[in-house]
C-alpha positions in Angstrom: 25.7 -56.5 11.0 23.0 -54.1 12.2 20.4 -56.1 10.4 19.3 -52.9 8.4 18.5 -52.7 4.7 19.4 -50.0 2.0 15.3 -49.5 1.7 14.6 -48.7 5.4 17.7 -46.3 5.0 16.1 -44.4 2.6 12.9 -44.0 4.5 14.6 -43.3 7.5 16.1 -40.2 5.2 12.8 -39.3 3.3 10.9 -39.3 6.9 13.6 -37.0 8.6 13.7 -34.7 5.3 9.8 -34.7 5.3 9.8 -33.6 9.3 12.5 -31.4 8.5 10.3 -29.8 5.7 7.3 -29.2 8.0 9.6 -27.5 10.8 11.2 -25.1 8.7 7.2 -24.6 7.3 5.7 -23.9 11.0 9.1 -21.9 11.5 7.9 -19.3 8.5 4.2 -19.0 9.8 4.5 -15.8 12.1 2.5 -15.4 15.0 2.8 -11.5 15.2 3.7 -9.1 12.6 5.4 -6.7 15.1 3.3 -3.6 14.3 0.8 -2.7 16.9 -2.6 -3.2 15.5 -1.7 -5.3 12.6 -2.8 -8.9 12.9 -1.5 -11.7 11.1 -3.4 -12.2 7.9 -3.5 -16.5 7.4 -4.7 -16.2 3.6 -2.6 -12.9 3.0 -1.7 -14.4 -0.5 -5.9 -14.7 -1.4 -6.6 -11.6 0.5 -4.3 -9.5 -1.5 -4.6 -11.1 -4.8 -8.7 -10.7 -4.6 -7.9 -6.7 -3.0 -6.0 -6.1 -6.0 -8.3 -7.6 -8.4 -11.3 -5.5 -7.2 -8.7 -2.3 -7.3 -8.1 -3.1 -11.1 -12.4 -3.9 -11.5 -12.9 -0.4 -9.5 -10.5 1.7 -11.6 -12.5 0.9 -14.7 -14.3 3.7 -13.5 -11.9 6.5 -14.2 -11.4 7.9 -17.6 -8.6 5.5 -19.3 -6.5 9.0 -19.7 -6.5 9.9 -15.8 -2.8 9.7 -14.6 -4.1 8.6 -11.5 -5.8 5.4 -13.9 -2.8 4.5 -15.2 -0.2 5.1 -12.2 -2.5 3.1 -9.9 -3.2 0.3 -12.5 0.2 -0.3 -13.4 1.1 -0.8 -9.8 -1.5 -3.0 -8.9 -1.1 -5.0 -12.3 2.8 -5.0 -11.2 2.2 -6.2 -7.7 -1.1 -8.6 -8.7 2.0 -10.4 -11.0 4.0 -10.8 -7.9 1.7 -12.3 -6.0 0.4 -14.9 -8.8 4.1 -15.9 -9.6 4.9 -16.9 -5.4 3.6 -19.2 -3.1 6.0 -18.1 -0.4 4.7 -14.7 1.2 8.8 -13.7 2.2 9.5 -13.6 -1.3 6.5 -11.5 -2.2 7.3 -8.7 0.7 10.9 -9.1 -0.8 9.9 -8.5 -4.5 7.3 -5.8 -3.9 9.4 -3.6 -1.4 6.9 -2.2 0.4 6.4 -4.3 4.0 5.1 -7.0 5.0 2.0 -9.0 3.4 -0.5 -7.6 6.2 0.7 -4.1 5.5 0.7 -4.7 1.6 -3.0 -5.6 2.3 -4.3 -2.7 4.3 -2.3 -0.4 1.4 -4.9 -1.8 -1.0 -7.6 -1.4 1.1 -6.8 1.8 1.7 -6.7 2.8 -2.3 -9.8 1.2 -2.7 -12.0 3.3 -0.3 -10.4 6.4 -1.1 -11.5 5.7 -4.8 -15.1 6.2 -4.7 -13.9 10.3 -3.1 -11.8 10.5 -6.3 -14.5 9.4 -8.5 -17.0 12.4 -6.7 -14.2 14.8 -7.2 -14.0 14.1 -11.0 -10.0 14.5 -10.3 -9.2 14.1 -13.5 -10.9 17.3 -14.9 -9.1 20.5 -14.7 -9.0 22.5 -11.7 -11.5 25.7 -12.0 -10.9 27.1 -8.0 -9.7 30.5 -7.2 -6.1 30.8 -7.7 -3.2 30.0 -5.5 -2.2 33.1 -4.5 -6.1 33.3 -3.0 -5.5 30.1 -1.5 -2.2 31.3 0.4 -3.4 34.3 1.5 -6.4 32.9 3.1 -4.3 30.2 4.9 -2.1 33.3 6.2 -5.0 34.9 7.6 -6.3 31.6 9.3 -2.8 31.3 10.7 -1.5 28.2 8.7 2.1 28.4 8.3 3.3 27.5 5.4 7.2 26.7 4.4 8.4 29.0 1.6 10.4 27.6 -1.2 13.4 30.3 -1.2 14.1 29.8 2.8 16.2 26.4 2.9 14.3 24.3 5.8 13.4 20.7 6.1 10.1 19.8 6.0 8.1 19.2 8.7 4.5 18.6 10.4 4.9 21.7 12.2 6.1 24.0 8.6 4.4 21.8 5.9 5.1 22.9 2.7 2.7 23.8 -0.1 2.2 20.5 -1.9 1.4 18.9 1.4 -1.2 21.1 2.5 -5.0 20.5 1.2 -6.3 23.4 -0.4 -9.6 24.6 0.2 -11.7 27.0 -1.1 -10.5 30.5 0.9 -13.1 31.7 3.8 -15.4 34.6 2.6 -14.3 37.9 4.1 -16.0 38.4 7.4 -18.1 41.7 7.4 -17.1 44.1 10.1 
């Protein structure tokens, strides 16, 4: 007879599941994220819920008709649910898709100060510039490449195609 009772079995048991519990916890805390320049973000959970809180607050400025309104508020809304429903941050990176929490985090950021440019633009009202063909021709003459639709290619930095090219306002002609 080892002299031990059914009671200080079971907290034998709860004590090694509770120590067990806590590994596997310090186990899931990360001490890198493995991208060069991206620290670890302790609160990522508060950081991103309160980032994409403010992004939903901010967008109230744009008219409720703007596509990019409703494309960037049914994202956020979308992800801000995510976050809400889970306490574990692998499960959020799982359900959103798009990284890890630190990385989800400076995507938000990033929305959010590009915001206040959009608002200035007035993006949402019709475009009133000189026409494309203008715009073309005036990147031809400054020597910007541009990859034409008939010619199969792959895109690429070096041959960019139109719709990832800013367009500007063509230079005025230069007197001669």
């Amino acid at each position: 007879s080892l002299g031990v009772s059914l009671l200080q079995v079971l907290m034998l048991l709860a004590v090694s599941g509770l120590a067990r519990a806590r590994v596997a916890a310090l186990a899931r805390q990360k001490s890198t994220t493995g991208i060069v320049g991206l620290a670890v973000e302790p609160e990522a959970r508060s950081v991103l819920s309160a980032v994409y809180t403010r992004t939903l607050e901010q967008l109230q400025a744009f008219p409720a008709e703007s596509a990019y309104r409703s494309t960037v508020e049914a994202l956020t809304k979308e992800r801000l649910a995510v976050v809400e429903s889970k306490t574990d941050l692998l499960e959020i990176e799982e359900q959103i898709g798009a990284g890890q929490v630190e990385q989800l985090i400076q995507q938000a950021n990033d929305e959010l100060s590009l915001m206040p440019a959009l608002l200035d633009a007035k993006v949402w009202e019709e475009y009133v510039g000189p026409p494309a063909e203008e715009i073309y021709a005036d990147l031809k003459r400054r020597g910007i490449t541009l990859q034409r639709h008939d010619i199969p290619m792959q895109p690429s930095q070096d041959y960019p195609t139109s719709d990832r090219v800013e367009l500007i306002a063509p230079a005025p002609p230069v007197d001669s």
